[in-house]
C-alpha positions as CSV (number, residue, x, y, z in Angstrom):
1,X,0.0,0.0,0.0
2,X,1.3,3.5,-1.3
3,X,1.1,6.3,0.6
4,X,-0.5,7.9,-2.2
5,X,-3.3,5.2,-2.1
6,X,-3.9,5.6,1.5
7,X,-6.2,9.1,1.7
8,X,-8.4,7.3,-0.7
9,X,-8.9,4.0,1.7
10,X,-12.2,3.9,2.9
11,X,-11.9,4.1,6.7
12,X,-13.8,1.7,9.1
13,X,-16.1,2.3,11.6
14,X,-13.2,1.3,14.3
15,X,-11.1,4.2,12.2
16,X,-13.9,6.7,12.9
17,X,-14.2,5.4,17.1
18,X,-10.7,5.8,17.7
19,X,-11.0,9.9,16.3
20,X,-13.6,10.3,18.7
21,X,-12.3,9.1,21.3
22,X,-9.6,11.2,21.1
23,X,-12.1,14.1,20.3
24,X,-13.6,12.6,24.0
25,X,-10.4,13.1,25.6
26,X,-9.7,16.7,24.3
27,X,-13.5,17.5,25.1
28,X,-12.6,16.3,29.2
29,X,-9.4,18.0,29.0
30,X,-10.7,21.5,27.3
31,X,-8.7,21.4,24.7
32,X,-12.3,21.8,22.7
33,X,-15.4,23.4,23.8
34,X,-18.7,21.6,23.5
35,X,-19.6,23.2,20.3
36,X,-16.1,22.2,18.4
37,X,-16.8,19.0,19.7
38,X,-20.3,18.6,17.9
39,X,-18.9,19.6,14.8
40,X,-15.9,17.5,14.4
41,X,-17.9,14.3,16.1
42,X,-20.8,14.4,13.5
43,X,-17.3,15.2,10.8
44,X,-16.2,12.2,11.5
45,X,-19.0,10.0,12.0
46,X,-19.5,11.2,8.4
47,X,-16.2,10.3,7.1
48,X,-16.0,7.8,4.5
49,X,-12.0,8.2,3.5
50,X,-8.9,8.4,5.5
51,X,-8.5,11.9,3.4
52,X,-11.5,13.2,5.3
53,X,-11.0,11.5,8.4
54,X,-7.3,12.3,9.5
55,X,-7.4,16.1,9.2
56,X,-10.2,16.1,12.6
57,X,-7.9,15.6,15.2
58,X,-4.3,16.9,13.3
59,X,-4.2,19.7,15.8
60,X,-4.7,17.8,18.7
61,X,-1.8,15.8,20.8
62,X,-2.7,12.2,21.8
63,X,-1.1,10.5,25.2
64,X,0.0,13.9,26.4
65,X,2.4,14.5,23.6
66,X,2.2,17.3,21.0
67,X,2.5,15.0,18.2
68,X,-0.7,14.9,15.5
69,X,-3.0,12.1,15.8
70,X,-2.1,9.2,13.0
71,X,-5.1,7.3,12.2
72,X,-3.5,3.8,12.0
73,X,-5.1,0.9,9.5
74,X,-2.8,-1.6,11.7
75,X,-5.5,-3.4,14.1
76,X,-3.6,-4.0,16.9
77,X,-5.0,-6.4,19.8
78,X,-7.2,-5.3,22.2
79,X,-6.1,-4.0,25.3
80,X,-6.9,-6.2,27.9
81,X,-8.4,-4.0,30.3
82,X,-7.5,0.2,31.2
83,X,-7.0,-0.2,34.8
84,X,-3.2,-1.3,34.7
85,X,-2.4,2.4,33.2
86,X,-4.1,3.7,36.4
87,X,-1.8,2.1,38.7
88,X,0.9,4.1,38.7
89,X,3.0,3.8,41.9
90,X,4.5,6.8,43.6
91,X,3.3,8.4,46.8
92,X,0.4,9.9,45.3
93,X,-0.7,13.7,44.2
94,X,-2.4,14.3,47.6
95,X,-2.3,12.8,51.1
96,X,-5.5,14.2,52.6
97,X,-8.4,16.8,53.2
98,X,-9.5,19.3,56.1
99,X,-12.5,21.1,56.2
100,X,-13.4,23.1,59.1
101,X,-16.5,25.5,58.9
102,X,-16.0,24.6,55.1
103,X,-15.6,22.7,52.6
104,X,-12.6,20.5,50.5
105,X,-12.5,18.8,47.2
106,X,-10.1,16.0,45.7
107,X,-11.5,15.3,41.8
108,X,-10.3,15.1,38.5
109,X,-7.0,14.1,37.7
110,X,-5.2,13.2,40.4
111,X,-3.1,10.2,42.7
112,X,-4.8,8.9,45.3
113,X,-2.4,7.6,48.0
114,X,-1.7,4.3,49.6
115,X,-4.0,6.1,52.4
116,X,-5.6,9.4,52.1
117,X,-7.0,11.1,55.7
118,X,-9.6,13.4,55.6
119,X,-11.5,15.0,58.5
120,X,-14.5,17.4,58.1
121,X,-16.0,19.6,61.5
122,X,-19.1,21.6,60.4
123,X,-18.2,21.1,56.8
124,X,-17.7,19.0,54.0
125,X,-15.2,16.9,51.5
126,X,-15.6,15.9,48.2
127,X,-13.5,12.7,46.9
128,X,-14.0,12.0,43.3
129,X,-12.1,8.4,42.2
130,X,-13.7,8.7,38.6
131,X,-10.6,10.2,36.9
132,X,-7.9,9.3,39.3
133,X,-5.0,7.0,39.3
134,X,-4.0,5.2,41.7
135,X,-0.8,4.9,43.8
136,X,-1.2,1.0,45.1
137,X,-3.9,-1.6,43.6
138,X,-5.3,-1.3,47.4
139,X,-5.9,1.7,48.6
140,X,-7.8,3.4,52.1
141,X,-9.7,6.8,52.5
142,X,-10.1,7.3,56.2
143,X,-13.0,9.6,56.3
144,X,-13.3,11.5,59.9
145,X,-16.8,14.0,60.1
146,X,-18.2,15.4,63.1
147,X,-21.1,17.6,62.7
148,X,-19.8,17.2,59.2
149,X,-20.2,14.8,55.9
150,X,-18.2,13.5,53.0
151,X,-18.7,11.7,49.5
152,X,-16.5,9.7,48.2
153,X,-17.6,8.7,44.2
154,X,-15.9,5.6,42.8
155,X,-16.2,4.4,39.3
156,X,-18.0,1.4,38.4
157,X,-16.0,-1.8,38.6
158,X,-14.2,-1.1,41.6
159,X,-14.4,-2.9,44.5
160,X,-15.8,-1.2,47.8
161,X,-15.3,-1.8,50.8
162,X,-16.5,-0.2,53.8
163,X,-15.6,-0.6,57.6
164,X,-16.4,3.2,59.1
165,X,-18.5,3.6,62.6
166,X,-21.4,6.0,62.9
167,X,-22.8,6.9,66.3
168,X,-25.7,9.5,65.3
169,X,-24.0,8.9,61.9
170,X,-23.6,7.2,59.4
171,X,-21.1,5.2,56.4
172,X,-23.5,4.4,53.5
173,X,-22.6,1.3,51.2
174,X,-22.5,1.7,47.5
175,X,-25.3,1.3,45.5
176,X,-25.7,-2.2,43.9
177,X,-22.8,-4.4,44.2
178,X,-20.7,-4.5,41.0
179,X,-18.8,-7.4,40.2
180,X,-15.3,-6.1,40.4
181,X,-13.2,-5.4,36.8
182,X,-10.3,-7.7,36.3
183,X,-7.2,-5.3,37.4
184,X,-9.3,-2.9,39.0
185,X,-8.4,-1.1,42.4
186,X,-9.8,-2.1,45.7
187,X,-11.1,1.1,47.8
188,X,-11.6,0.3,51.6
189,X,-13.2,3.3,53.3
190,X,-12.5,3.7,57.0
191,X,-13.2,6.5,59.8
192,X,-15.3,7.8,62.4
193,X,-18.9,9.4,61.6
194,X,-20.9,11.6,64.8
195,X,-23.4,13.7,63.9
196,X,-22.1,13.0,60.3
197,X,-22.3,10.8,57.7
198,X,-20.2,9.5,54.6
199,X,-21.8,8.5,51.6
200,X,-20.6,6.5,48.8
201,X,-21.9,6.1,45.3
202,X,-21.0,4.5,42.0
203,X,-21.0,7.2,39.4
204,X,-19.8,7.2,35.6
205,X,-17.4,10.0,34.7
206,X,-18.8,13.1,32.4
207,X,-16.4,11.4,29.8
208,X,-17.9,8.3,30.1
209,X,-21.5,9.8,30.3
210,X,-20.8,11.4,27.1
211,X,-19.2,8.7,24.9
212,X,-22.7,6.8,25.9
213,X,-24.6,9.7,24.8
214,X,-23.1,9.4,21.7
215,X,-23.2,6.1,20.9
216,X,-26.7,6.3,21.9
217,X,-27.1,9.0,18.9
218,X,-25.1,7.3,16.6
219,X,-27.2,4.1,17.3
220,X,-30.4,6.5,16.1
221,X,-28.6,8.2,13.0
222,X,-27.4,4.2,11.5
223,X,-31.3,3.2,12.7
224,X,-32.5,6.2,10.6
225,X,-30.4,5.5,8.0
226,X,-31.2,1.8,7.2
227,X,-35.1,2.5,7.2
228,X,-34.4,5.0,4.6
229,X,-32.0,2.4,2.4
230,X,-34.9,0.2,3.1
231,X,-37.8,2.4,2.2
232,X,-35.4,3.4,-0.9
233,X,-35.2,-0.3,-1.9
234,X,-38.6,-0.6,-2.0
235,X,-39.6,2.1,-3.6
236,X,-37.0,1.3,-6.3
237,X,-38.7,-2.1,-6.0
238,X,-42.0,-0.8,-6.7
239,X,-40.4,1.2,-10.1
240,X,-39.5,-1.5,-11.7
């Protein structure tokens, strides 16, 4: 294959998911606002050439390098799995959280510790897990609050458990009990709840919320498209 024959290949629906999900990634990390994003997602869900698909993303760096996004023809094998990337070792981005009369928050991008202390009094703390890395395949949040409350959000596929003591408090358990991802972390929440409470949940990021939005609508548009072959067909059928 040339490299003069290659715009003119006819690129594959698995060409056109891997541009968006780097247009996903660029969308989570502002690189584009939302209505940049529309425009090059419906681009390249309408891209039938590797001429018309490459040039969406050339301005846009791909695993944190500046570098323009190749749209490879190679299919290499599936990665087994995206939680080894997010074990990363180290001693983590952050240690802990204080909020007194007030309010912390730990979300986004960030290393979560080995062990991670937080303690609220008349206030509040936020841990977000959904877009973290992780230091250790195990780690603990030790969740203190008096008079106070935290949440802690994990991502699905990660085990939970929880061991904190509420007196006139509480530790709530997870909603519905996932069947841990092979690789995934293991989250043990500990700590000490009066007049409190900690609450856990199971969340999807705003990434992930949005990549299912759009393969949702892109479900719809091939739906919409087939009954109009169909309808076509017949009515070509009907010519004859």
């Amino acid at each position: 294959m040339t490299d003069d024959a290659t715009p003119e290949l006819r690129a594959s629906d698995a060409d056109r998911e891997r541009v968006a999900e780097v247009l996903r990634d660029a969308l989570a990390e502002g690189r584009l606002d939302m209505e940049e994003f529309e425009e090059r997602l419906e681009a390249t869900y309408k891209a039938r050439t590797y001429a018309e698909l490459a040039p969406i993303t050339r301005d846009l760096p791909v695993g944190g390098t500046v570098a323009p996004v190749p749209v490879s023809f190679a299919k290499a094998p599936a990665e087994q799995g995206s939680w080894s990337s997010r074990i990363v070792g180290g001693e983590g981005s952050s240690g802990g959280g204080i909020a007194v009369l007030g309010g912390f928050q730990r979300k986004g991008r960030w290393t979560v510790p080995r062990r991670f202390t937080s303690f609220a009094f008349c206030g509040g703390g936020e841990i977000d897990l959904r877009d973290a890395d992780f230091a250790a395949r195990e780690v603990e949040i030790n969740c203190v609050a008096i008079m106070g409350g935290m949440q802690v959000t994990v991502p699905p596929g990660v085990e939970v458990v929880v061991r904190g003591i509420g007196i006139m408090g509480g530790f709530e358990h997870p909603g519905g009990d996932d069947v841990p991802e092979p690789g995934a972390p293991r989250v043990v929440i500990t700590g000490f709840a009066f007049w409190g409470g900690v609450g856990v949940e199971r969340k999807v990021s705003r990434a992930e919320r949005q990549r299912l939005r759009e393969q949702r609508r892109q479900e719809r548009v091939e739906r919409r498209q087939s009954r109009h072959e169909l309808h076509r067909g017949r009515r070509e059928n009907d010519d004859f």
